[in-house]
PDB file of N, CA, C and O in Angstrom, chain B, residues numbered from 101:
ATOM      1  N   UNK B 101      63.817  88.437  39.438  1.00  0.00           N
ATOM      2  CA  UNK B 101      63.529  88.985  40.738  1.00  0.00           C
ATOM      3  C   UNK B 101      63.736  90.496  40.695  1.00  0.00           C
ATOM      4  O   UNK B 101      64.854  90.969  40.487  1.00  0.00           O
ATOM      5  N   UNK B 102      62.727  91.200  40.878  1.00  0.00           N
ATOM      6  CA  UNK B 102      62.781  92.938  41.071  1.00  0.00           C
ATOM      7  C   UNK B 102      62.563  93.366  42.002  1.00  0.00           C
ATOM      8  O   UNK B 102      62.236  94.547  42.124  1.00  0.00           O
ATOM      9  N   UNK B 103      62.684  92.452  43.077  1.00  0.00           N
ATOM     10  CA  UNK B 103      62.753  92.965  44.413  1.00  0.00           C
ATOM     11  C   UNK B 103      64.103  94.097  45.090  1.00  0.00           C
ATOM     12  O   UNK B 103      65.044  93.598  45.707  1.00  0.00           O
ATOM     13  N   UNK B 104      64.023  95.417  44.892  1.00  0.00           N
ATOM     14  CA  UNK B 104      65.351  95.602  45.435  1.00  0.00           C
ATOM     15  C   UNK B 104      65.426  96.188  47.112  1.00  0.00           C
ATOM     16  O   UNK B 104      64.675  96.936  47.740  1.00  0.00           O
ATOM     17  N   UNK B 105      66.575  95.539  47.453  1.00  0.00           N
ATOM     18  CA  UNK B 105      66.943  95.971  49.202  1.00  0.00           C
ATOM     19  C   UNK B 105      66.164  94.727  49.475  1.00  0.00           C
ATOM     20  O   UNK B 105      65.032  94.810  49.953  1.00  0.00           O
ATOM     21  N   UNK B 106      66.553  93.916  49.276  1.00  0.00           N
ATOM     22  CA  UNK B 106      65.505  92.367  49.955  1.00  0.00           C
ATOM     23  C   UNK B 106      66.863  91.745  49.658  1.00  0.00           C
ATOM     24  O   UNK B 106      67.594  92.323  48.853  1.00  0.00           O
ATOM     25  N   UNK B 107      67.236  90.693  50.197  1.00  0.00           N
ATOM     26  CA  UNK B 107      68.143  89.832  50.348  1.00  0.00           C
ATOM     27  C   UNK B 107      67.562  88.006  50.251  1.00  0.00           C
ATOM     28  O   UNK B 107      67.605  87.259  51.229  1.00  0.00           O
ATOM     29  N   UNK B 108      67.157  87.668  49.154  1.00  0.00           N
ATOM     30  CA  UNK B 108      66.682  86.961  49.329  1.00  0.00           C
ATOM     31  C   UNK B 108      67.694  85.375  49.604  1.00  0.00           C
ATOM     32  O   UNK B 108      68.659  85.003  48.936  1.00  0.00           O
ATOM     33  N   UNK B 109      67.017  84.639  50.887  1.00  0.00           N
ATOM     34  CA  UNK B 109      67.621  83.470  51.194  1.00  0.00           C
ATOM     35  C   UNK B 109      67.596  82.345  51.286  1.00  0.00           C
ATOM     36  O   UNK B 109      66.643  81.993  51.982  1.00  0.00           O
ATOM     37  N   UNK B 110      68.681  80.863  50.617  1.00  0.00           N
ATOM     38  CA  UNK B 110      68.257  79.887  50.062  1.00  0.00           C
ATOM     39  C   UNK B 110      68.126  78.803  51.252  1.00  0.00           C
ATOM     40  O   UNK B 110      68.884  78.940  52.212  1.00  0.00           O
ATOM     41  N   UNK B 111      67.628  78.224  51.246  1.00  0.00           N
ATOM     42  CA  UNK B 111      67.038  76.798  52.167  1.00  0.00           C
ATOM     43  C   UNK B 111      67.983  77.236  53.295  1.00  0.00           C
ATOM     44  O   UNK B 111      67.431  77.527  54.356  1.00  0.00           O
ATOM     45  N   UNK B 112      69.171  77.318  53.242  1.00  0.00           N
ATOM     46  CA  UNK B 112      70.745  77.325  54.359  1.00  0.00           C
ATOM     47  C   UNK B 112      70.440  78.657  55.646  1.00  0.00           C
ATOM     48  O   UNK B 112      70.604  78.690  56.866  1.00  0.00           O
ATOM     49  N   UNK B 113      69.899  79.699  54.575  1.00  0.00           N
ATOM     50  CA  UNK B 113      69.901  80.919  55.255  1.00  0.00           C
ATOM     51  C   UNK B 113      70.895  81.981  54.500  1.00  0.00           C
ATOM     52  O   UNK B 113      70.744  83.195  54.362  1.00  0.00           O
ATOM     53  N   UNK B 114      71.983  81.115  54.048  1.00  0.00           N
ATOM     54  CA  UNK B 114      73.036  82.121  53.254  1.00  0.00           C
ATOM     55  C   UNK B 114      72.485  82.163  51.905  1.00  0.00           C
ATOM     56  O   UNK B 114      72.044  81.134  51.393  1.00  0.00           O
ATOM     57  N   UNK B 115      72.478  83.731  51.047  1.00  0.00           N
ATOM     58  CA  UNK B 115      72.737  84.072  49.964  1.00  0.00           C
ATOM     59  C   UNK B 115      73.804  83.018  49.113  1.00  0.00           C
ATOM     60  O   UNK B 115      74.855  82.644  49.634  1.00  0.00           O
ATOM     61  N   UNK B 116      73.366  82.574  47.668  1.00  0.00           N
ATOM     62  CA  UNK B 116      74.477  82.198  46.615  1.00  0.00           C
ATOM     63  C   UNK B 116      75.184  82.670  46.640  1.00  0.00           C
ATOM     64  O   UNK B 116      74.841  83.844  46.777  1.00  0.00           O
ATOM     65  N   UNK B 117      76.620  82.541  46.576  1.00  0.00           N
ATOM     66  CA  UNK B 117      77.967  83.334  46.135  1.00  0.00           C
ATOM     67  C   UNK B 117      77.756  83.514  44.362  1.00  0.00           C
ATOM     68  O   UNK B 117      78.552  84.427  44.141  1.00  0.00           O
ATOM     69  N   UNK B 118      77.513  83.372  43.835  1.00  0.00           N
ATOM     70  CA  UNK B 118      77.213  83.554  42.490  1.00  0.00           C
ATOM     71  C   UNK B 118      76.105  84.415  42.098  1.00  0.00           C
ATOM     72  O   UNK B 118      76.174  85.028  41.032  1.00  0.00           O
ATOM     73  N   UNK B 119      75.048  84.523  42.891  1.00  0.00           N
ATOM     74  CA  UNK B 119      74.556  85.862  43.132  1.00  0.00           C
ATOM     75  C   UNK B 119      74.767  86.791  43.599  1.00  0.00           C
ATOM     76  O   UNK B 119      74.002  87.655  43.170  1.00  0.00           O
ATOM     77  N   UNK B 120      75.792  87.337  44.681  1.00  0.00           N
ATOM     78  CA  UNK B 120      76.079  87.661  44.986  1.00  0.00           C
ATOM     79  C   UNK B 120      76.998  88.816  44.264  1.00  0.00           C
ATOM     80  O   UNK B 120      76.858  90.037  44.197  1.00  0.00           O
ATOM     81  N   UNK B 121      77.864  88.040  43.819  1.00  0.00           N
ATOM     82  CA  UNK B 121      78.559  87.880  42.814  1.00  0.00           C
ATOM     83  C   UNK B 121      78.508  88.730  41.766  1.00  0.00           C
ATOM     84  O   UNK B 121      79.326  89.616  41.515  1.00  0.00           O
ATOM     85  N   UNK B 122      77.095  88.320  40.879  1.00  0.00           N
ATOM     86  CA  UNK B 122      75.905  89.164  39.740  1.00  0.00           C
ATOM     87  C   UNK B 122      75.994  90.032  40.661  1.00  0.00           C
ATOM     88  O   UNK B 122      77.202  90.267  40.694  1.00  0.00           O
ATOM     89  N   UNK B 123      75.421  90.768  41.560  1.00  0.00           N
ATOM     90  CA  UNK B 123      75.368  91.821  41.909  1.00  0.00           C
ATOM     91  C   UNK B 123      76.102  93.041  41.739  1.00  0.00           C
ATOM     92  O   UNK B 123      76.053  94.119  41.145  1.00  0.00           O
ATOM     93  N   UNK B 124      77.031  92.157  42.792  1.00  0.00           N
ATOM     94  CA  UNK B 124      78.491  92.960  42.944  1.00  0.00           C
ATOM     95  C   UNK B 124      78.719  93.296  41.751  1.00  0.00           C
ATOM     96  O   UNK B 124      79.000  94.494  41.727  1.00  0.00           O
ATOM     97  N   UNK B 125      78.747  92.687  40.419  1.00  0.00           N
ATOM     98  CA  UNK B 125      79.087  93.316  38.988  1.00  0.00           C
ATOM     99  C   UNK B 125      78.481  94.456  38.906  1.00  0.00           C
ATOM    100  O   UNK B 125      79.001  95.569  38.824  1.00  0.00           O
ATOM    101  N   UNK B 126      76.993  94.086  38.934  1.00  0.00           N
ATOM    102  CA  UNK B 126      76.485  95.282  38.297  1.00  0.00           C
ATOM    103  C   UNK B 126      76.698  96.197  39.050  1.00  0.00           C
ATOM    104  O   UNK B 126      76.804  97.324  38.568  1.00  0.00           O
ATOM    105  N   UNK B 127      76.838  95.982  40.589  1.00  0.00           N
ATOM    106  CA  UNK B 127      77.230  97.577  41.273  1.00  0.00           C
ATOM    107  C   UNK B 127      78.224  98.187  40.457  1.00  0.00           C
ATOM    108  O   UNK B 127      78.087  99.204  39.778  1.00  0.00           O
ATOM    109  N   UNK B 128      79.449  97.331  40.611  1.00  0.00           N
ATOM    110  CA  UNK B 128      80.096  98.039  40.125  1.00  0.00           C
ATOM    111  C   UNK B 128      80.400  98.370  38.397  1.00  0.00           C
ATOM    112  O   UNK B 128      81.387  98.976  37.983  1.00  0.00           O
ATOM    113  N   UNK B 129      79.717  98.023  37.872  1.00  0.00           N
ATOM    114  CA  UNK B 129      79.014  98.459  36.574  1.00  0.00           C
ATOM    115  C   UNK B 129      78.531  99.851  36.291  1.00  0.00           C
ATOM    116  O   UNK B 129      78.866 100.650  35.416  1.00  0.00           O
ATOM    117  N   UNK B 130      77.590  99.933  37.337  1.00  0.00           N
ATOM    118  CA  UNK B 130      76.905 100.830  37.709  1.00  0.00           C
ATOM    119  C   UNK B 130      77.471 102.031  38.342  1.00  0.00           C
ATOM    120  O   UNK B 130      77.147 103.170  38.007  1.00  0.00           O
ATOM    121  N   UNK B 131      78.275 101.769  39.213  1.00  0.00           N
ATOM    122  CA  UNK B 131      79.317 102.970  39.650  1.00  0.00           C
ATOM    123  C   UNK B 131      80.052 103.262  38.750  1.00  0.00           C
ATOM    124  O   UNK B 131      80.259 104.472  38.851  1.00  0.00           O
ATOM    125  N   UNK B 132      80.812 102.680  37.544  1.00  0.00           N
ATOM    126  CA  UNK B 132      81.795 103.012  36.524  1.00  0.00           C
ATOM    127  C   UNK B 132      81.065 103.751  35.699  1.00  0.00           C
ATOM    128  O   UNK B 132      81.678 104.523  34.962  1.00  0.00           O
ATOM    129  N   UNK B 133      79.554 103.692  35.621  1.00  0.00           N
ATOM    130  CA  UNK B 133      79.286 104.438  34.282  1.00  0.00           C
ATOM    131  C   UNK B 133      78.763 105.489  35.309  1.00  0.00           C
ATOM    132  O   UNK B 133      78.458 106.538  34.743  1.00  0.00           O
ATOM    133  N   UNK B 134      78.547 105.506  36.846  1.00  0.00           N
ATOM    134  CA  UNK B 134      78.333 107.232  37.148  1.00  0.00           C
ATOM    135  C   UNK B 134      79.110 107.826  36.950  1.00  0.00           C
ATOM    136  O   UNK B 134      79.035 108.995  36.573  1.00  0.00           O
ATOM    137  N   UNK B 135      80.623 106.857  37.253  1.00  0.00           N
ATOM    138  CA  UNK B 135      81.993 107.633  37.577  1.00  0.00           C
ATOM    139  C   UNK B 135      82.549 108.620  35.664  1.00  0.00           C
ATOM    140  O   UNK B 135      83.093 109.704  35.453  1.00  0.00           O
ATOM    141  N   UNK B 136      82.085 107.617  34.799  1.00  0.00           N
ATOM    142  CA  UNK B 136      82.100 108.485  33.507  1.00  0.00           C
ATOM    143  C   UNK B 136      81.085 109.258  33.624  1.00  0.00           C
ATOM    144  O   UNK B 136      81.589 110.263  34.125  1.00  0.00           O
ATOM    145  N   UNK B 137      79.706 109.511  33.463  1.00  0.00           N
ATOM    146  CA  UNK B 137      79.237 110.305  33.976  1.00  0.00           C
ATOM    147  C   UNK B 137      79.299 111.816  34.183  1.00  0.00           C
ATOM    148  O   UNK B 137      79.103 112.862  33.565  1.00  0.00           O
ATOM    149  N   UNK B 138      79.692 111.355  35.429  1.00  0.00           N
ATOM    150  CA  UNK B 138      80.212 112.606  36.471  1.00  0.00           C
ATOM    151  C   UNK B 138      81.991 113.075  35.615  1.00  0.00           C
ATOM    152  O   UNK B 138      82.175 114.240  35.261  1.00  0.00           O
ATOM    153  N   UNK B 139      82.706 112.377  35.481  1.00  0.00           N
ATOM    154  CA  UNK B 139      83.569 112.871  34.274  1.00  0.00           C
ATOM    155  C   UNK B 139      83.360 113.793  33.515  1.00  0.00           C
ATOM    156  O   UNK B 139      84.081 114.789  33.569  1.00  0.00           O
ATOM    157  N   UNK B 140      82.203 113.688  32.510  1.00  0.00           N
ATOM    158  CA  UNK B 140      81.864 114.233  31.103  1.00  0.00           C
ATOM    159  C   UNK B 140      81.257 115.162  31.464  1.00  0.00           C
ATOM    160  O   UNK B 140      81.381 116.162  30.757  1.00  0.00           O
ATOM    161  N   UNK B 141      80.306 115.275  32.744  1.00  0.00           N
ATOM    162  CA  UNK B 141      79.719 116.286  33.132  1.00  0.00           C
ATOM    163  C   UNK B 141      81.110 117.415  33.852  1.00  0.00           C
ATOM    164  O   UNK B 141      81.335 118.503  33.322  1.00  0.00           O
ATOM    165  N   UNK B 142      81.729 117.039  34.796  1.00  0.00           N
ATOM    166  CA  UNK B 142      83.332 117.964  34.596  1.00  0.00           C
ATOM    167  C   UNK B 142      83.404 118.892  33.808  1.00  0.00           C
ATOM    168  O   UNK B 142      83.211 120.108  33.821  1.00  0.00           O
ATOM    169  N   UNK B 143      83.852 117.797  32.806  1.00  0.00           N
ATOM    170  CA  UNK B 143      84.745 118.367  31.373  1.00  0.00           C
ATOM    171  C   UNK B 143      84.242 118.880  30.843  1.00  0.00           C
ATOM    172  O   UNK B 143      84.804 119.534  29.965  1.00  0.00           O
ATOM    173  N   UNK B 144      82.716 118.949  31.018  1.00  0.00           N
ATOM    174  CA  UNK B 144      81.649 120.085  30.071  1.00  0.00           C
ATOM    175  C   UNK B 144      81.839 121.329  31.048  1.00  0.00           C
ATOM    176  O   UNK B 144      82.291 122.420  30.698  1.00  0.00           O
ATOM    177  N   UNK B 145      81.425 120.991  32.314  1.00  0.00           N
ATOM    178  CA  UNK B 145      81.711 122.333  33.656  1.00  0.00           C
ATOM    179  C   UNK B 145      82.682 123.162  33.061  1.00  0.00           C
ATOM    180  O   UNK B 145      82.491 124.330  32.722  1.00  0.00           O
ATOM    181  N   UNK B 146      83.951 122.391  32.919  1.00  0.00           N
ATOM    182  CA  UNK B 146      85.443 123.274  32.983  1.00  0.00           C
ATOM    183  C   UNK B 146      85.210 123.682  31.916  1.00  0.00           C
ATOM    184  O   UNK B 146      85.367 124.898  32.020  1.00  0.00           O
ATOM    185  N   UNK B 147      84.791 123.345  30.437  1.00  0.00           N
ATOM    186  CA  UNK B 147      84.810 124.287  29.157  1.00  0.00           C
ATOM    187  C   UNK B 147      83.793 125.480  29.323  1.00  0.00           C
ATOM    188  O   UNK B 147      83.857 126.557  28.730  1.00  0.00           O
ATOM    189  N   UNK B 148      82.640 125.006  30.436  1.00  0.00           N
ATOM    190  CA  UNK B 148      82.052 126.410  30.475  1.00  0.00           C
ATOM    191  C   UNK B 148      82.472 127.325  30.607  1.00  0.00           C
ATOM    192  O   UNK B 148      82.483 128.386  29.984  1.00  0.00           O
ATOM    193  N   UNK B 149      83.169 126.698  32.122  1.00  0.00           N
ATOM    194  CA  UNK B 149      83.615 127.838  32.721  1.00  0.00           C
ATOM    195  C   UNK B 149      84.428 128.748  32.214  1.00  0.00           C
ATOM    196  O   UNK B 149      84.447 129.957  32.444  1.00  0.00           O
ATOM    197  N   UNK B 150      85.547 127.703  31.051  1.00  0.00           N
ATOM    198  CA  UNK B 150      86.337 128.646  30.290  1.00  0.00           C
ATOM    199  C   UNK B 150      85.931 129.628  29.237  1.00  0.00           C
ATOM    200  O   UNK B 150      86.642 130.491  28.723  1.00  0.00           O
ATOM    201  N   UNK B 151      84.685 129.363  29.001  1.00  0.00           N
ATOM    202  CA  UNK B 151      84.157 130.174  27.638  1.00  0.00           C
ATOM    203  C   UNK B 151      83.389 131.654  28.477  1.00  0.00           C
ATOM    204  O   UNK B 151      83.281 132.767  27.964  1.00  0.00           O
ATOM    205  N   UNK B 152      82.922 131.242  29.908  1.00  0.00           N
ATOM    206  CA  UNK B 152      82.021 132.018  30.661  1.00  0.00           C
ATOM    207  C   UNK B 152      83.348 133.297  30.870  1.00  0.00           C
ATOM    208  O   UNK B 152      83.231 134.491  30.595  1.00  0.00           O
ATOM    209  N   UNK B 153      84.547 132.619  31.420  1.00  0.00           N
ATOM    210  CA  UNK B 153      85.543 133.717  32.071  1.00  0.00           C
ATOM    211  C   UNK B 153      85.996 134.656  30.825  1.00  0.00           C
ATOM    212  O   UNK B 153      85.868 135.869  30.992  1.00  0.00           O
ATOM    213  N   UNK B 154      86.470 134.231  29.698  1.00  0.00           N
ATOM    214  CA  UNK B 154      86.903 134.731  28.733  1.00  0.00           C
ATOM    215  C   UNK B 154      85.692 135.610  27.896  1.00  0.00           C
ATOM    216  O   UNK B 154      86.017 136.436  27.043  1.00  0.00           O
ATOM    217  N   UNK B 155      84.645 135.411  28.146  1.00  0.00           N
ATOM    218  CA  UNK B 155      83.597 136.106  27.954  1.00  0.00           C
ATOM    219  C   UNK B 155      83.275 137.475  28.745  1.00  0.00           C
ATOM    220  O   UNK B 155      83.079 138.551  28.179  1.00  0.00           O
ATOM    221  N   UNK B 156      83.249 137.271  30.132  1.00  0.00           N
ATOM    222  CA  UNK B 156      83.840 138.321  31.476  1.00  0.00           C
ATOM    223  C   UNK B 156      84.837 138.955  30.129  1.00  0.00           C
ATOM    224  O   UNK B 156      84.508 139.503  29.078  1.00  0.00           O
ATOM    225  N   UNK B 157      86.371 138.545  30.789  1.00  0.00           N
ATOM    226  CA  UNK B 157      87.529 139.535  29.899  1.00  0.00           C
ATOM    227  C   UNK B 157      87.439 140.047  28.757  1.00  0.00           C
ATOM    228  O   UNK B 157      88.233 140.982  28.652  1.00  0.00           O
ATOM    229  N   UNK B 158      86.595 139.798  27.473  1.00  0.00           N
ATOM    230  CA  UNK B 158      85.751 140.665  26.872  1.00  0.00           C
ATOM    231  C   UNK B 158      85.340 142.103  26.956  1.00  0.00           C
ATOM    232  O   UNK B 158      85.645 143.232  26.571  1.00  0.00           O
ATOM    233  N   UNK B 159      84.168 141.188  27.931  1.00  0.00           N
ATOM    234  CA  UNK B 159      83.238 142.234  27.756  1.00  0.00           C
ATOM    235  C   UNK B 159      84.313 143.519  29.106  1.00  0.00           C
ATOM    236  O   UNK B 159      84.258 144.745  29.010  1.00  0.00           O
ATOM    237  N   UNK B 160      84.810 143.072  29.753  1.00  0.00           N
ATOM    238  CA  UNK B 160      85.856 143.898  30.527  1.00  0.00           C
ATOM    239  C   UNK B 160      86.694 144.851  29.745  1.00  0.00           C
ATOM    240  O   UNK B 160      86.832 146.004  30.153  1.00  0.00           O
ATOM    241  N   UNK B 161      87.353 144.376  28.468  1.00  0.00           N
ATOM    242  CA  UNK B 161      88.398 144.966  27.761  1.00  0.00           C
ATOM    243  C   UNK B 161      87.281 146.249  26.904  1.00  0.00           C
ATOM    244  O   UNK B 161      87.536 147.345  26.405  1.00  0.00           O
ATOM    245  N   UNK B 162      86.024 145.471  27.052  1.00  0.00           N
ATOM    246  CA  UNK B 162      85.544 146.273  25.625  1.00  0.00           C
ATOM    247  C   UNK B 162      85.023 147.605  26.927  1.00  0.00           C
ATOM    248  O   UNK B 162      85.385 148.718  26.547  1.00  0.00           O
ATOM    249  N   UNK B 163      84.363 147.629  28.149  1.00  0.00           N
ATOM    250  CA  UNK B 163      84.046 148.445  28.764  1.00  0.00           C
ATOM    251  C   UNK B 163      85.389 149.592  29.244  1.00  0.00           C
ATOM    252  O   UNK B 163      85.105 150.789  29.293  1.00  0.00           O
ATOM    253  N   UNK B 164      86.988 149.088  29.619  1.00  0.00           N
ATOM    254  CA  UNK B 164      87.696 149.283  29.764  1.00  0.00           C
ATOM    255  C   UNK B 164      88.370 150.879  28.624  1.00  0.00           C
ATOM    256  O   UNK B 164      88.721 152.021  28.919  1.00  0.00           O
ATOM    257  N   UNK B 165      88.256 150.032  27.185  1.00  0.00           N
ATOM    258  CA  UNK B 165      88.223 151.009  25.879  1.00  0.00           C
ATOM    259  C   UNK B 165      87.131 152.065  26.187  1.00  0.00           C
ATOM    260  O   UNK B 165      87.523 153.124  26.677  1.00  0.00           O
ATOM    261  N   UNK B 166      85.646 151.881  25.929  1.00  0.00           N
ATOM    262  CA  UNK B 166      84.791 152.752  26.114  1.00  0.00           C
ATOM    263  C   UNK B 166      85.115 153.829  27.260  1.00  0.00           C
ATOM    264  O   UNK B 166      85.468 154.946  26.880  1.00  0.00           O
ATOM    265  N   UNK B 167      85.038 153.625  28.356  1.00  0.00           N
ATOM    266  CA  UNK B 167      85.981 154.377  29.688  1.00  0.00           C
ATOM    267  C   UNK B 167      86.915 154.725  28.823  1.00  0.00           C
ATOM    268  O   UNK B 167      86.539 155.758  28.268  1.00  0.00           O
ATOM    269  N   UNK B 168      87.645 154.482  28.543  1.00  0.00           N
ATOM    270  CA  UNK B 168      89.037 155.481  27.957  1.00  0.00           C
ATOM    271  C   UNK B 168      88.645 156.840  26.901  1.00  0.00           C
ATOM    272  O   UNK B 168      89.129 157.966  26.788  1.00  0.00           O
ATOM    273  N   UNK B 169      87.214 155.915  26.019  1.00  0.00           N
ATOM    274  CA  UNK B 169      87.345 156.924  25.053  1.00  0.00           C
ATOM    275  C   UNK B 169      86.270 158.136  25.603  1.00  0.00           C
ATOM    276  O   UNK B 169      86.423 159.273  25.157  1.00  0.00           O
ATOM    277  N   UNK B 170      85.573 157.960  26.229  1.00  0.00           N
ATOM    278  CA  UNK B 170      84.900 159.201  27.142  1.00  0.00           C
ATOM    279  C   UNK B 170      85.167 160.229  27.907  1.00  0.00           C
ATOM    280  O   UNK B 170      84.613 161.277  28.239  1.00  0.00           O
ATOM    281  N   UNK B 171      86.917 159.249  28.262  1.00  0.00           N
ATOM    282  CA  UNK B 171      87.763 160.130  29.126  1.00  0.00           C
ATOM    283  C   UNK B 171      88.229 160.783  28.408  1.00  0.00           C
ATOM    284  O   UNK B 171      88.524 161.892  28.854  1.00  0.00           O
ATOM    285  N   UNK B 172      88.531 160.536  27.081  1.00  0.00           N
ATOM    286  CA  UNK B 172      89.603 161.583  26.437  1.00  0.00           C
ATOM    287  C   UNK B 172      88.624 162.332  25.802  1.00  0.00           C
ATOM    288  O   UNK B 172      89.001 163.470  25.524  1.00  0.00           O
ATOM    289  N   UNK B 173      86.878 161.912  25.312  1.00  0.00           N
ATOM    290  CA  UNK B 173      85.974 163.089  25.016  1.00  0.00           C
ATOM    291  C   UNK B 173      85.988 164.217  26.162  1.00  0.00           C
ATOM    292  O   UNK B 173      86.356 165.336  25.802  1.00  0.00           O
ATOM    293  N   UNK B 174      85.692 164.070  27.251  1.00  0.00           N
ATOM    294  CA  UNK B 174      86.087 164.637  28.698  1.00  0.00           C
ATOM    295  C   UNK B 174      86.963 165.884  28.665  1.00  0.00           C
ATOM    296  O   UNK B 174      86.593 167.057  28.599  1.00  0.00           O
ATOM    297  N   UNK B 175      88.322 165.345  28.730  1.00  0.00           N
ATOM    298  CA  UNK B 175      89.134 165.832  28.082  1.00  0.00           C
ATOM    299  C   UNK B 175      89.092 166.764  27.205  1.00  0.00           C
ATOM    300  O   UNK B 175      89.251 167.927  27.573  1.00  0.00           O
ATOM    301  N   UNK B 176      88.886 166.479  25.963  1.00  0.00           N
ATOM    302  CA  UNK B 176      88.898 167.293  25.133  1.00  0.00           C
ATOM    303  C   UNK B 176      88.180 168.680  25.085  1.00  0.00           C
ATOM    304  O   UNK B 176      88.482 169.720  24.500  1.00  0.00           O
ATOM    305  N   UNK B 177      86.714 168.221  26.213  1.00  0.00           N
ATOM    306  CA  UNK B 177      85.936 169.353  26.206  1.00  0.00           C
ATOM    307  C   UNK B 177      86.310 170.089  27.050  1.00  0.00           C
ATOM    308  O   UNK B 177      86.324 171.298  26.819  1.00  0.00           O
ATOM    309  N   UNK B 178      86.728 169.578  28.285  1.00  0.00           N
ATOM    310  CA  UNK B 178      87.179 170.408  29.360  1.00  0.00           C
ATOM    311  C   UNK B 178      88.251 171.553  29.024  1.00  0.00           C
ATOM    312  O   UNK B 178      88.439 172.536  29.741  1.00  0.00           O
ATOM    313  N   UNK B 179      88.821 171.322  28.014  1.00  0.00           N
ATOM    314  CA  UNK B 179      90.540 172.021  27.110  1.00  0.00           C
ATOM    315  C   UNK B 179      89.811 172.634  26.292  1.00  0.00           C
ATOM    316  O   UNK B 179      90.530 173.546  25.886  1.00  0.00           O
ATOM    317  N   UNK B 180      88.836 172.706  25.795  1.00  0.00           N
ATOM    318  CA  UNK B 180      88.041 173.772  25.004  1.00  0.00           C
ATOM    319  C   UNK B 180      87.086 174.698  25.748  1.00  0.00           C
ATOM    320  O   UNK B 180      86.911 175.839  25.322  1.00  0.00           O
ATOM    321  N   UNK B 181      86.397 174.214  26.952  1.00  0.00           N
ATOM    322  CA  UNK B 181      86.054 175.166  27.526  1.00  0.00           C
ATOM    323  C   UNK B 181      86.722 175.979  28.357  1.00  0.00           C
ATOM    324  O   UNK B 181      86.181 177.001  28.779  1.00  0.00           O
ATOM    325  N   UNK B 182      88.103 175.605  28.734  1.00  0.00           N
ATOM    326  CA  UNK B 182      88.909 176.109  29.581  1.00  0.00           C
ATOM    327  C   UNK B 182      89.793 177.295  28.407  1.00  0.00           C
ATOM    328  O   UNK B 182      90.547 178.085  28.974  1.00  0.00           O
ATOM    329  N   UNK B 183      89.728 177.369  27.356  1.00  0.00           N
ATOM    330  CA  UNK B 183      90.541 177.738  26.457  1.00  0.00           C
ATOM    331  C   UNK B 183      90.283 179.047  26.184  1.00  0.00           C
ATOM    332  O   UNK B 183      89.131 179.476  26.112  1.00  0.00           O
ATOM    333  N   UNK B 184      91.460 179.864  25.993  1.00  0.00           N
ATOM    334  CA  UNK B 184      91.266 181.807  26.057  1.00  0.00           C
ATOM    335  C   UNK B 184      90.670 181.991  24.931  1.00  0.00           C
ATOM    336  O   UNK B 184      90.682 183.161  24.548  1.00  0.00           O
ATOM    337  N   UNK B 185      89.967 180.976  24.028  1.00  0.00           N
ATOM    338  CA  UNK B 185      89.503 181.439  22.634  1.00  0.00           C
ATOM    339  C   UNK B 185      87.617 181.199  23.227  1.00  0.00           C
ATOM    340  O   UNK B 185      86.621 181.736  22.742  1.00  0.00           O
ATOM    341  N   UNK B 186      87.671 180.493  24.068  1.00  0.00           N
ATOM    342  CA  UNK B 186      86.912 180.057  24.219  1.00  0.00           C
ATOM    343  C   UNK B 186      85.992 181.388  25.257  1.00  0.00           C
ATOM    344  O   UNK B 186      84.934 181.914  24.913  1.00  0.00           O
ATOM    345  N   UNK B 187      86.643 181.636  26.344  1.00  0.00           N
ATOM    346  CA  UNK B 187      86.846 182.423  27.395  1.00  0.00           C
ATOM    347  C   UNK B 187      85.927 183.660  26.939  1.00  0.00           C
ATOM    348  O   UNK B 187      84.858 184.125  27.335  1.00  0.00           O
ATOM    349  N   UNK B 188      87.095 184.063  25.637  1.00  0.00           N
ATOM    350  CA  UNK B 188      86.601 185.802  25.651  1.00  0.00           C
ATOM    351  C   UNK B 188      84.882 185.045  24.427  1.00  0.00           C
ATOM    352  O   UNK B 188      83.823 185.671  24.361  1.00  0.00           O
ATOM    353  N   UNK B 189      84.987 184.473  24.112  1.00  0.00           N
ATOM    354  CA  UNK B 189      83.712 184.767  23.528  1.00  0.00           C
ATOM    355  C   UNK B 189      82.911 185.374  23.817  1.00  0.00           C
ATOM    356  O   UNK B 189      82.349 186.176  23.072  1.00  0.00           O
ATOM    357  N   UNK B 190      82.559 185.102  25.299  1.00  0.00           N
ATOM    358  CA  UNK B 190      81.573 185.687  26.013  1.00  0.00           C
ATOM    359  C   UNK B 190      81.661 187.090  26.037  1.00  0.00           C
ATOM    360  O   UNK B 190      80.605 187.674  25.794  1.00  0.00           O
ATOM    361  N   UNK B 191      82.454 187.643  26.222  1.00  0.00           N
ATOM    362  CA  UNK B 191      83.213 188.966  26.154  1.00  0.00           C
ATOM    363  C   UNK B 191      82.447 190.153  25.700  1.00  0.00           C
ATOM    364  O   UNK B 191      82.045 191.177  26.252  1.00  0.00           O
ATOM    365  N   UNK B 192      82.377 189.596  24.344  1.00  0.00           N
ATOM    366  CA  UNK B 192      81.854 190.685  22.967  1.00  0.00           C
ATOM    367  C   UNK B 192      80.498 190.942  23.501  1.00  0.00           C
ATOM    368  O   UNK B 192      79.923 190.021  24.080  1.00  0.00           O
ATOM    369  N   UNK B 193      80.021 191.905  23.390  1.00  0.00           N
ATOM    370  CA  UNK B 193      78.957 192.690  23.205  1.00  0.00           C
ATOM    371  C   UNK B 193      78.381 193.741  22.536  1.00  0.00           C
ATOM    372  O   UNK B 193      78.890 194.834  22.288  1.00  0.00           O
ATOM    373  N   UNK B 194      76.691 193.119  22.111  1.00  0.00           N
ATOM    374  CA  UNK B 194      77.063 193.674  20.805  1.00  0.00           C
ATOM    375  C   UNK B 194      76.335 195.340  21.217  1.00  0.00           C
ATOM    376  O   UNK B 194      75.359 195.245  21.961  1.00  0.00           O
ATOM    377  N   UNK B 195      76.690 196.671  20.839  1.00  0.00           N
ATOM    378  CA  UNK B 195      76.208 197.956  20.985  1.00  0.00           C
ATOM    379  C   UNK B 195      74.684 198.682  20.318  1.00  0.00           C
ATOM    380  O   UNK B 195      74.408 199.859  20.550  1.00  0.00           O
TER     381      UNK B 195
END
């Protein structure tokens, strides 16, 4: 019988208890293997997510360094152009 959502009924009017029965298994057959399922699908979620975040903090640490080292190029130039060696260059002129 592949009838589904039909209730089919014997001479009495009532459904078999033994079909019934079959059913009820496979429902819940059927719910246990969504319920793994939906589990494994989880446990794949949460490792994403862990590989996704730690991927973020990465690429964070590595942008974090870069910023630093621009700042101290920055730096460095700003202390050379600010610098009295630097200053009088301009100075000289030639006659």
């Amino acid at each position: 019988m592949a009838t589904v959502g039909v209730i089919h009924l014997q001479g009495n009017g009532a459904m078999g208890m033994d079909a019934i029965e079959v059913r009820l298994a496979r429902l819940e057959g059927a719910y246990e293997q969504i319920d793994r399922r939906l589990g494994t699908i989880e446990d794949r979620l949460v490792r994403l997510e862990t590989k996704v975040d730690a991927g973020f903090a990465r690429a964070d640490a590595r942008m974090d360094a870069l910023a630093e080292r621009v700042n101290v190029r920055i730096d460095e130039l700003e202390r050379r152009l600010t610098s009295p060696a630097w200053l009088h260059c301009g100075q000289h002129t030639a006659v």
